[in-house]
NUMARGU-183402 format. One record per residue (C-alpha): residue number from 1; y, x, z; residue in one letter. Coordinates in steps of 0.2 Angstrom, whole numbers, always signed. Example, Ala and Ser with C-alpha at 12.3 -4.5 7.8 and 13.67 -1.06 7.14 Angstrom:
PT / num / v / u / w / residu
PT / 1 / -22 / +62 / +39 / A .
PT / 2 / -5 / +68 / +36 / S .
***
This chain:
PT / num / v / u / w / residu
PT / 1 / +498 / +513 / +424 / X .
PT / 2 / +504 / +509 / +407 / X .
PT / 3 / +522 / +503 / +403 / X .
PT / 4 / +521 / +487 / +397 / X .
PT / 5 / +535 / +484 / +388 / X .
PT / 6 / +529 / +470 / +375 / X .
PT / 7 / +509 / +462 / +377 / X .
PT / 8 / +506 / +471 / +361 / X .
PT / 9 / +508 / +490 / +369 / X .
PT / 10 / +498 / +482 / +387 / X .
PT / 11 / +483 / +492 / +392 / X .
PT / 12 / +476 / +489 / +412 / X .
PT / 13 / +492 / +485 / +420 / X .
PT / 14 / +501 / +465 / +421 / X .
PT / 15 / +517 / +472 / +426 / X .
PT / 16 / +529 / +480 / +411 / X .
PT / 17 / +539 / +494 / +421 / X .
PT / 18 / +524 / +505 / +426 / X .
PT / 19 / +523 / +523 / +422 / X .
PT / 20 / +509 / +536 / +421 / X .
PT / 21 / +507 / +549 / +434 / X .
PT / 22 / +490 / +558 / +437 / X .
PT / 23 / +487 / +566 / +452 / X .
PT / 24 / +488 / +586 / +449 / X .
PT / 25 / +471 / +592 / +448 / X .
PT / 26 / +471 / +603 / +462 / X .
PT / 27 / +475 / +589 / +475 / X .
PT / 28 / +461 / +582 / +466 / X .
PT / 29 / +447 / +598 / +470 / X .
PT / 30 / +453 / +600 / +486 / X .
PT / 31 / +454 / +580 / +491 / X .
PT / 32 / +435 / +579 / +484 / X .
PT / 33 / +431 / +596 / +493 / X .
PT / 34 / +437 / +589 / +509 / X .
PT / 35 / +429 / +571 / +507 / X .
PT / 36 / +411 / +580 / +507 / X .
PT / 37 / +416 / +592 / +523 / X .
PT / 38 / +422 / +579 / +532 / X .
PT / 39 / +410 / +566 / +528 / X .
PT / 40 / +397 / +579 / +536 / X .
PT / 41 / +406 / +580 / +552 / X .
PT / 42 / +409 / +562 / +554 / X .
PT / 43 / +388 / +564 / +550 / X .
PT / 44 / +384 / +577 / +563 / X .
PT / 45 / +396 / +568 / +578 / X .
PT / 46 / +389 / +551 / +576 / X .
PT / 47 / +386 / +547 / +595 / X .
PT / 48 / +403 / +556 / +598 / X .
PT / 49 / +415 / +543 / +588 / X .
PT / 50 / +426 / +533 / +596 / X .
PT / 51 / +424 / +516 / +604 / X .
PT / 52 / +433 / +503 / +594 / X .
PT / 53 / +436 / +488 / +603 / X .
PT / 54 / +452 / +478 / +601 / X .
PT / 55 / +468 / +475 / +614 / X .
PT / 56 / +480 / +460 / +618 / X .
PT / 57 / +499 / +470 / +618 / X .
PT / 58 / +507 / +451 / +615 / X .
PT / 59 / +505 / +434 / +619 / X .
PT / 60 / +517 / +420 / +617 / X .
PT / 61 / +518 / +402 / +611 / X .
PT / 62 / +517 / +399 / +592 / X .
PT / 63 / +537 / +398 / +587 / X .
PT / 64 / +535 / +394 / +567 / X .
PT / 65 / +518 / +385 / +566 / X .
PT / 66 / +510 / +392 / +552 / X .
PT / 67 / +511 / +374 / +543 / X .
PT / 68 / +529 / +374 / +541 / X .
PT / 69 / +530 / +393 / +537 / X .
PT / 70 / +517 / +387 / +523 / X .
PT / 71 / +526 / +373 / +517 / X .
PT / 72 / +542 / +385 / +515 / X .
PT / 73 / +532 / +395 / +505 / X .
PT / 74 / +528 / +382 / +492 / X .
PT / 75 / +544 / +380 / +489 / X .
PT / 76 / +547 / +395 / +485 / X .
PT / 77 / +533 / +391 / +475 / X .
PT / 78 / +541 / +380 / +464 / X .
PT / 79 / +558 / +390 / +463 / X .
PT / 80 / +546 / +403 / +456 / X .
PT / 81 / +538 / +392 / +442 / X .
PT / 82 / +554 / +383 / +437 / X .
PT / 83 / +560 / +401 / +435 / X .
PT / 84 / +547 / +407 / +425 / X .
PT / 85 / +548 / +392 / +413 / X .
PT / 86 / +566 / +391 / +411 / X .
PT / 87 / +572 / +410 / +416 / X .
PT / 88 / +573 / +424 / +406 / X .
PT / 89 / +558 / +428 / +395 / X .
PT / 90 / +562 / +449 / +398 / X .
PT / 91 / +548 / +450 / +414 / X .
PT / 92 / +559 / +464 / +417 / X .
PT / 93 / +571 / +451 / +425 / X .
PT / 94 / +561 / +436 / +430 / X .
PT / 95 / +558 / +434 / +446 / X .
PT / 96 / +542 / +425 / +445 / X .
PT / 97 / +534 / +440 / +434 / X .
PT / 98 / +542 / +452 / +447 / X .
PT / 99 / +539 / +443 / +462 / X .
PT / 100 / +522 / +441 / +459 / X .
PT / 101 / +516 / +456 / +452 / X .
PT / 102 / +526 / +467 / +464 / X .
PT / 103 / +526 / +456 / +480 / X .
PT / 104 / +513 / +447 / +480 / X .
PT / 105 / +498 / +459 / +472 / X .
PT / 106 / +505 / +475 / +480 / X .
PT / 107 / +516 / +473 / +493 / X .
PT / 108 / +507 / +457 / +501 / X .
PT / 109 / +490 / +467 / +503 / X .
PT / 110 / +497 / +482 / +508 / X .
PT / 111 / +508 / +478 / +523 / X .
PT / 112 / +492 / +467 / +527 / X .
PT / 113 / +481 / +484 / +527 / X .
PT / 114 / +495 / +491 / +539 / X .
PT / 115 / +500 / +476 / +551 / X .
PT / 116 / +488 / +461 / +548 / X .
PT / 117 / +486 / +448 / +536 / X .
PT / 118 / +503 / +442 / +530 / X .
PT / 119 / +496 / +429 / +518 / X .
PT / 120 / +493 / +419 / +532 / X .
PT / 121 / +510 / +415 / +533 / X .
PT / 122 / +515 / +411 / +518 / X .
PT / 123 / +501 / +404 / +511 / X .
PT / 124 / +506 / +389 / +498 / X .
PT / 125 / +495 / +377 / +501 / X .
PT / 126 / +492 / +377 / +521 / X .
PT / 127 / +506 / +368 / +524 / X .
PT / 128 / +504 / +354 / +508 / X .
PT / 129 / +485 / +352 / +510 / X .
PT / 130 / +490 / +347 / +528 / X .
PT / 131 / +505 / +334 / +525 / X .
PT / 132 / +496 / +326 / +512 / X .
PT / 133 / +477 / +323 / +520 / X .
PT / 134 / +489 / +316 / +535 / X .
PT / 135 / +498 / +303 / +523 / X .
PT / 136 / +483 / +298 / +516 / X .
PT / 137 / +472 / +297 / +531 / X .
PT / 138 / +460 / +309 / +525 / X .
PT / 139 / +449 / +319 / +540 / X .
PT / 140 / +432 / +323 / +528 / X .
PT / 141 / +423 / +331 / +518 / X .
PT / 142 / +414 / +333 / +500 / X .
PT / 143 / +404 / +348 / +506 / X .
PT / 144 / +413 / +359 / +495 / X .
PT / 145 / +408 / +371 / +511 / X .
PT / 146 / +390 / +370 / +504 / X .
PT / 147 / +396 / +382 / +489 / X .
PT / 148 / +401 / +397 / +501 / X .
PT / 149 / +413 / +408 / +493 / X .
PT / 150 / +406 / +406 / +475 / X .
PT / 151 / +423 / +396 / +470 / X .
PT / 152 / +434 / +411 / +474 / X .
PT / 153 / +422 / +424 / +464 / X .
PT / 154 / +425 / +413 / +449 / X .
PT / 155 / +444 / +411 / +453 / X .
PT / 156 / +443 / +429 / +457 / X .
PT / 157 / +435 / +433 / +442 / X .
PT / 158 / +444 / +425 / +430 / X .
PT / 159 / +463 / +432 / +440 / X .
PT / 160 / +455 / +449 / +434 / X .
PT / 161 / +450 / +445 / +417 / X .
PT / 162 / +469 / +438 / +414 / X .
PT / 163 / +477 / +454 / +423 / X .
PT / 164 / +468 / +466 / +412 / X .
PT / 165 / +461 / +458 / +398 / X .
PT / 166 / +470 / +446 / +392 / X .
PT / 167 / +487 / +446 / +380 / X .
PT / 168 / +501 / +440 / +391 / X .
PT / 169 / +499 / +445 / +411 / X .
PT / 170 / +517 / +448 / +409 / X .
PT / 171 / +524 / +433 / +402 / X .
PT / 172 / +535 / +423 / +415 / X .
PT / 173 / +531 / +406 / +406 / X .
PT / 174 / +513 / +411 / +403 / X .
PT / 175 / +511 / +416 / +422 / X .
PT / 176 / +520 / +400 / +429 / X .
PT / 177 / +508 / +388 / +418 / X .
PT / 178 / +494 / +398 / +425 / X .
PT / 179 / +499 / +398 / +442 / X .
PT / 180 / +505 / +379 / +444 / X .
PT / 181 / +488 / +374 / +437 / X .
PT / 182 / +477 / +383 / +448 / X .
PT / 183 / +490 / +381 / +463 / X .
PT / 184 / +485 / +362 / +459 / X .
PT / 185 / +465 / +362 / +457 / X .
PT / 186 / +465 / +372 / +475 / X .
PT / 187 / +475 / +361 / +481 / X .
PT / 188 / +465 / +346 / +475 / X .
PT / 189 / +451 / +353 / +481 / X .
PT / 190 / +456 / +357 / +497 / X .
PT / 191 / +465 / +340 / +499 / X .
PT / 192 / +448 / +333 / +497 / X .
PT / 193 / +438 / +345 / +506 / X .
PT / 194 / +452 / +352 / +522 / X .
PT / 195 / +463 / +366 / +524 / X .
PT / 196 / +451 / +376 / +530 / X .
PT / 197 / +440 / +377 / +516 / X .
PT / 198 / +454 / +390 / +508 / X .
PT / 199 / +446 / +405 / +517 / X .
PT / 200 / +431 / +404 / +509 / X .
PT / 201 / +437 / +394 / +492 / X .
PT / 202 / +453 / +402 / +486 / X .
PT / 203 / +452 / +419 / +481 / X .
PT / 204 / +470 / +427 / +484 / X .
PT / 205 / +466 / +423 / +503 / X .
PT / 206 / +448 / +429 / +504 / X .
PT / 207 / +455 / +445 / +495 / X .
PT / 208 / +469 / +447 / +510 / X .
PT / 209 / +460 / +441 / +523 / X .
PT / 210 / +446 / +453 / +520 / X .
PT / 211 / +460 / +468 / +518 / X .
PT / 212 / +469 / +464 / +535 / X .
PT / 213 / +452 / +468 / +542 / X .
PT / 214 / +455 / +487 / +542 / X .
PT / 215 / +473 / +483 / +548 / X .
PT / 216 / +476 / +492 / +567 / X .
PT / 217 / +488 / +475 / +571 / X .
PT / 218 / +483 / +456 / +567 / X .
PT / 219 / +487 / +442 / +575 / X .
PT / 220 / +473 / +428 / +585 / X .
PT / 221 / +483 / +409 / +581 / X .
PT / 222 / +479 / +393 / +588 / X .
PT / 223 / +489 / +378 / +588 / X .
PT / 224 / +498 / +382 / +603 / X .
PT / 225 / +497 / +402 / +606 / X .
PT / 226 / +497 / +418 / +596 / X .
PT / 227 / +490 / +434 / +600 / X .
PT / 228 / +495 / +451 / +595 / X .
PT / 229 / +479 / +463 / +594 / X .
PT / 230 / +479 / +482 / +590 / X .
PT / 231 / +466 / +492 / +589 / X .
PT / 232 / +459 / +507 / +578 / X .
PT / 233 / +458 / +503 / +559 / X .
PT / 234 / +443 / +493 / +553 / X .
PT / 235 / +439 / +486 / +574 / X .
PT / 236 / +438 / +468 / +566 / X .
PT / 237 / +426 / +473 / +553 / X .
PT / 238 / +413 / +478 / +569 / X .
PT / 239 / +414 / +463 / +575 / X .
PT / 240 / +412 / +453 / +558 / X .
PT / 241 / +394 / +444 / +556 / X .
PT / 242 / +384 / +449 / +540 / X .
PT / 243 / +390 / +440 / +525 / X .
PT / 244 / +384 / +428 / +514 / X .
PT / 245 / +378 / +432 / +496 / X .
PT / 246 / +392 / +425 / +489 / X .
PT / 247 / +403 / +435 / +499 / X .
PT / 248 / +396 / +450 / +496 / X .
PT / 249 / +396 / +446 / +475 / X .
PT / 250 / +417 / +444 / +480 / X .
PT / 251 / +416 / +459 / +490 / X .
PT / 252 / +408 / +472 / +475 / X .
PT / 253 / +422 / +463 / +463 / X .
PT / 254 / +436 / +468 / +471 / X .
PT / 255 / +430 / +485 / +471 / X .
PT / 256 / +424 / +484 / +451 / X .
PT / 257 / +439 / +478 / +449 / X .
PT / 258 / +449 / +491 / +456 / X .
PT / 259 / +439 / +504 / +448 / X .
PT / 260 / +442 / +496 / +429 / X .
PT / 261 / +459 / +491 / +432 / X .
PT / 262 / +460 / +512 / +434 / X .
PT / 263 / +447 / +514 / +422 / X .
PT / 264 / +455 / +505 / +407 / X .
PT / 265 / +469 / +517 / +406 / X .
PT / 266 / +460 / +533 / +405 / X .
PT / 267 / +459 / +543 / +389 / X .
PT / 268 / +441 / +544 / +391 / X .
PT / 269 / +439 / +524 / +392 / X .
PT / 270 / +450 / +525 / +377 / X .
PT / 271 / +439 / +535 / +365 / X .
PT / 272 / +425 / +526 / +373 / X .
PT / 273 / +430 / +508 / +364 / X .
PT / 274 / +438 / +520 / +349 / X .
PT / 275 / +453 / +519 / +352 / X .
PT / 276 / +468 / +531 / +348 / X .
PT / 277 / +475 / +533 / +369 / X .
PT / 278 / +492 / +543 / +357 / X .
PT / 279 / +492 / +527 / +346 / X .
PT / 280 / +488 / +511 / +357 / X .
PT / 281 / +486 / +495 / +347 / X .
PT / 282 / +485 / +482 / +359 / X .
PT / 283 / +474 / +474 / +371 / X .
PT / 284 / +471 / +462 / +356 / X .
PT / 285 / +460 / +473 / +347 / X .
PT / 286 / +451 / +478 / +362 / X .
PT / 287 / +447 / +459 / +372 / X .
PT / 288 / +430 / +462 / +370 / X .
PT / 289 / +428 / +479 / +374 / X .
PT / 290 / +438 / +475 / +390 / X .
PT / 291 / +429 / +460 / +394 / X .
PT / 292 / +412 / +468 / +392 / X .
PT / 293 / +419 / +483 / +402 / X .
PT / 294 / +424 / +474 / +415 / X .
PT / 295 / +407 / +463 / +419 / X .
PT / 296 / +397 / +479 / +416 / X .
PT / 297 / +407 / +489 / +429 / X .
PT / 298 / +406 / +473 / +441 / X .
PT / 299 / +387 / +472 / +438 / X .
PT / 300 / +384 / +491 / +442 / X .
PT / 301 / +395 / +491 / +456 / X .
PT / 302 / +386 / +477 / +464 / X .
PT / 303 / +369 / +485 / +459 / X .
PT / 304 / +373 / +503 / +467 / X .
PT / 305 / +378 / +495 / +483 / X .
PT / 306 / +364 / +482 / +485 / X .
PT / 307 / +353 / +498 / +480 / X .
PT / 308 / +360 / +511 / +493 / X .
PT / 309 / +359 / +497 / +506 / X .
PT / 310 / +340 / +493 / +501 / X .
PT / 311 / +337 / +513 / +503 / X .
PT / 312 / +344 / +513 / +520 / X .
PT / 313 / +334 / +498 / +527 / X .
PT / 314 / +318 / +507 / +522 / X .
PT / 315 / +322 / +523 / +529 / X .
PT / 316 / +332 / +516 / +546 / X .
PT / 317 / +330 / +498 / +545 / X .
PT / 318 / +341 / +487 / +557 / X .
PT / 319 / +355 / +488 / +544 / X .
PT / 320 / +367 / +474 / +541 / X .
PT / 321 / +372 / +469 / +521 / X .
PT / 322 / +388 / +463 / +524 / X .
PT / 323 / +398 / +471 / +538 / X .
PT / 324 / +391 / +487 / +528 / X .
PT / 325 / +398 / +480 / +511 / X .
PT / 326 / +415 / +476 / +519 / X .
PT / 327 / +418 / +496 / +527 / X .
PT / 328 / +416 / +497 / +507 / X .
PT / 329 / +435 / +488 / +507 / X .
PT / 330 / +443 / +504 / +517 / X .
PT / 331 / +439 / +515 / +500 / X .
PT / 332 / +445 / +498 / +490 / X .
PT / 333 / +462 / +496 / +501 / X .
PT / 334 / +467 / +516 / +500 / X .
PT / 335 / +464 / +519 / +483 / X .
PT / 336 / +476 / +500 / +480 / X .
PT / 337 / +489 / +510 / +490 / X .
PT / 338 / +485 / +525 / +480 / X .
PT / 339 / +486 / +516 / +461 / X .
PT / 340 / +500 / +506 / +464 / X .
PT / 341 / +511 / +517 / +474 / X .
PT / 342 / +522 / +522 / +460 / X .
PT / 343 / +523 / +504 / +450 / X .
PT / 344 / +528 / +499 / +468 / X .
PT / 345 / +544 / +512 / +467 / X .
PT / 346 / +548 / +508 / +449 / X .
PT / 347 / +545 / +488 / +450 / X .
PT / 348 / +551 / +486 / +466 / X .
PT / 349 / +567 / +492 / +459 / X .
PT / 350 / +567 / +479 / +445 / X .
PT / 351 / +564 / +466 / +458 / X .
PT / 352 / +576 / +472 / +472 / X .
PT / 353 / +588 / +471 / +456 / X .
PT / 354 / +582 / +452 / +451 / X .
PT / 355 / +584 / +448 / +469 / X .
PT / 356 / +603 / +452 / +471 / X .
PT / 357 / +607 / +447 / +454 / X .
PT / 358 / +594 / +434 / +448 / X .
PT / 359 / +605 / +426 / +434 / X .
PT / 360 / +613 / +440 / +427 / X .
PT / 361 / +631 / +437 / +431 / X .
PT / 362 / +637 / +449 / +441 / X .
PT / 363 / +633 / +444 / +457 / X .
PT / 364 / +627 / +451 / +474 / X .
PT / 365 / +617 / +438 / +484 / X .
PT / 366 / +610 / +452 / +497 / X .
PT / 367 / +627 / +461 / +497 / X .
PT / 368 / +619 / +477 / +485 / X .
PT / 369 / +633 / +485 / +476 / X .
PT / 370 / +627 / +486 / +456 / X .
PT / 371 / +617 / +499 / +453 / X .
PT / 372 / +603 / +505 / +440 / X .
PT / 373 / +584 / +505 / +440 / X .
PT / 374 / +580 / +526 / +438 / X .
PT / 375 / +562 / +536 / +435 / X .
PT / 376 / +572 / +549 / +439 / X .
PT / 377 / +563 / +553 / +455 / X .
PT / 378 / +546 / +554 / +444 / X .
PT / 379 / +553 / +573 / +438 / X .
PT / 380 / +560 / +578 / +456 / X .
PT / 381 / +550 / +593 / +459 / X .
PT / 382 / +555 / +590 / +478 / X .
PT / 383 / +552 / +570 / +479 / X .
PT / 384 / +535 / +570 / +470 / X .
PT / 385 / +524 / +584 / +482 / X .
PT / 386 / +528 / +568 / +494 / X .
PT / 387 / +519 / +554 / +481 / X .
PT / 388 / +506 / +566 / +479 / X .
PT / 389 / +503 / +570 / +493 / X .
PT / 390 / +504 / +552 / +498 / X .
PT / 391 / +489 / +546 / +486 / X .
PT / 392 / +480 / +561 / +492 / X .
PT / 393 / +480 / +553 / +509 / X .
PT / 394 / +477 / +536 / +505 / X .
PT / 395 / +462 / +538 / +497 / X .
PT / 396 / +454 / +553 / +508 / X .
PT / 397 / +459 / +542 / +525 / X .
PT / 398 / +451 / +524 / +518 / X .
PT / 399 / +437 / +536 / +514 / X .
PT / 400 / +435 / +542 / +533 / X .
PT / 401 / +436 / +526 / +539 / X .
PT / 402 / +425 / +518 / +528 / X .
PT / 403 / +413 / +532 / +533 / X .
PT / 404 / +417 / +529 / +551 / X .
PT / 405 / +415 / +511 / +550 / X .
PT / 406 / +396 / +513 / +542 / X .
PT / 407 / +390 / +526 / +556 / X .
PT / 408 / +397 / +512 / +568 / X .
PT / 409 / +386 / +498 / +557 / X .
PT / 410 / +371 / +506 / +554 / X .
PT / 411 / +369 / +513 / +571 / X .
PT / 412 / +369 / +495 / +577 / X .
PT / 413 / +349 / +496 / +578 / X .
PT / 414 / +348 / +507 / +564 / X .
PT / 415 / +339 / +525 / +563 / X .
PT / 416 / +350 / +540 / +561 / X .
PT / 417 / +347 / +541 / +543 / X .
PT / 418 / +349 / +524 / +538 / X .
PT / 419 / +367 / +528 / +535 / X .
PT / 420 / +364 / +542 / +523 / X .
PT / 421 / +362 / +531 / +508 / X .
PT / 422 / +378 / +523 / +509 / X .
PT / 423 / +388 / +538 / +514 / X .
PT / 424 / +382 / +548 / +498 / X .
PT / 425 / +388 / +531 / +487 / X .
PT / 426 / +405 / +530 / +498 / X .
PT / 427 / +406 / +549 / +493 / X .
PT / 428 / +403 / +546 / +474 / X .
PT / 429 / +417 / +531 / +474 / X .
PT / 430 / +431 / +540 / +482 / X .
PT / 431 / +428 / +556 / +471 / X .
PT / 432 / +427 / +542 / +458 / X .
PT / 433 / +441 / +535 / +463 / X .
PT / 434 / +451 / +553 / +464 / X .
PT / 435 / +445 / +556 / +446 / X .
PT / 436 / +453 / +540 / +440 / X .
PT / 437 / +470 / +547 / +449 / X .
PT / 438 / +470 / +564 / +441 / X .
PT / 439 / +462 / +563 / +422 / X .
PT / 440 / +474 / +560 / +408 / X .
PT / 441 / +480 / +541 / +405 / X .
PT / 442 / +489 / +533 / +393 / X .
PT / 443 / +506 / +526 / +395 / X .
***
């Protein structure tokens, strides 16, 4: 991940404080090594695997209903977007580059992958959506719902070109114009069309949604009641129906993007647009190199999947496009963990920091005593064995359960072999994926 201390020295990464660490190439062998053996016993013990079915632990009355949790959240929405206009232009100390970047693109989606989806909470538009189709009487429709998830690809799309692409992901002011207009076309939109056309319309909660799915905890809400549910990782994708197209073109972005946003930073994608990885000179030389990068890794990602699932229906038959695509998101969620593991140590420090002191005066508001962002951990010989050897799980578990999760699939009226194809490509990402960890970046 490069450190992004001005736009002109950004690479792949919005958020400045990142660092570079590659995963040691040994962990790398051995991680591929392991993927392939276990892979081919999961293979071999098909009609021995577990039955994944979900279990109520928890049922209670809805306390905080999810529209007033919402509407909290929006405002401190706005908190967010006054800071960035009028804060402190160092993203190193705004809290609405900080807060974002860390909390809402790493730690949002991660403690979704672990206890269910948390956007749901805190979702800024829920709550408004509802409040204002209330006052102004509004219970239809413009059949918005006719374009299926087609809205959130391009919102999607165009987050990803601005994240790695573009000059300024770092910018507080930059980011908080950005964010208040698309926070008000969705909201707009969804005015017009209901609250519940944000799953399929808005793209940072089709993104978490579809991640909570592997989760082993999520929640079942009504109006009245919730539900806690546990059950082994990825039981809610087994019981997802097939996708639409347009789900499925969402699906195979958020894995292209994933794969460029590590891509970007290697020293071999470097030499590729000609660049000097020991003299960067800024992602404005390279826009469209990135650009075409990035549709051309989206394009072949989407081809390779929608090939391997092709293969598999002519040798097995019976097998399912999108609950296959989406055990693809168990590789995508690991190898997030994996990627931004370290910016989360080093930015969350810078955020924790902002937090307690967001105005630079000396003050404590979560009771810290002062202290001072370090990177001295990244040269503990006995701190990093445990972030290696964290990304080395991450990625080799997502792998095994996505594996585990396309035996259960294509078994579903599928021939044995049907799931070869898409094992093989599962195999070829998370080696890909292991690669991007472990060969030289810049920085």
């Amino acid at each position: 991940m490069a450190v992004l201390l001005t736009p002109g020295l950004a690479f792949a990464c919005a958020l400045p404080p990142s660092v570079i660490l590659t995963l040691p190439t040994g962990h790398y062998i051995t991680a591929a090594a392991l993927t392939v053996a276990l892979t081919a016993l999961l293979g071999a013990a098909v009609h021995r695997l577990p039955v994944m079915a979900p279990r109520l632990v928890w049922e209670h009355r809805v306390l905080l209903p999810v529209a007033l949790t919402s509407y909290l959240s929006f405002l401190v929405f706005l908190a967010l977007i006054f800071v960035g206009l009028f804060g402190e232009r160092d993203p190193m100390h705004n809290l609405m580059t900080l807060v974002f970047w860390t909390g809402v693109w790493i730690v949002v989606p991660i403690g979704s992958m672990l206890f269910g989806n948390l956007w749901r909470a805190i979702n800024p538009w829920f709550g408004p959506v509802r409040i204002a189709r209330t006052l102004l009487g509004r219970s239809g429709s413009i059949g918005l719902s006719r374009l299926g998830h087609w809205p959130a690809v391009l919102g999607y799309a165009g987050f990803v070109w601005f994240q790695m692409v573009s000059l300024y992901p770092d910018d507080p002011a930059v980011l908080a114009k950005l964010a208040l207009g698309y926070w008000l076309v969705i909201f707009t939109l969804a005015t017009l069309e209901g609250e519940d056309w944000l799953v399929r319309g808005e793209f940072l909660t089709v993104l978490f949604g579809l991640i909570s799915k592997v989760s082993p905890v999520w929640h079942e809400i009504d109006e009245r009641r919730t539900r806690l549910m546990v059950g082994w990782p990825g039981t809610q994708v087994l019981a997802m129906p097939s996708l639409s197209p347009s789900a499925v073109v969402f699906v195979s972005l958020a894995l292209a993007a994933l794969t460029f946003d590590g891509m970007a930073e290697t020293f071999w994608w470097q030499a590729l647009i000609g660049q000097n990885p020991l003299e960067p000179v800024g992602r404005s030389a390279v826009v469209w190199q990135n650009t075409v990068g990035l549709v051309a890794v989206w394009v072949g990602t989407l081809t390779l999947i929608l090939a391997a699932i092709t293969l598999a229906r002519r040798i097995g038959g019976g097998v399912a496009t999108g609950p296959v695509i989406l055990s693809f998101l168990a590789i995508a969620a690991g190898y997030h963990a994996a990627h931004y593991l370290v910016m989360l140590l080093t930015a969350g420090q810078y955020t924790l920091a902002a937090l307690n002191d967001p105005f630079l005066t000396g003050d404590s508001w979560l009771g810290l005593p002062p202290f001072y962002v370090s990177f001295g951990f990244l040269t503990d010989p006995g701190v990093m064995p445990f972030i290696y050897a964290a990304q080395f799980a991450a990625i080799l578990g997502a792998h095994l359960l996505a594996v585990l999760l396309g035996l259960k699939l294509a078994g579903q009226g599928a021939r044995p072999l049907a799931h070869v194809p898409m094992t093989v490509l599962m195999v070829a990402y998370t080696v890909l994926g292991l690669w991007l960890l472990s060969t030289a970046r810049t920085g």
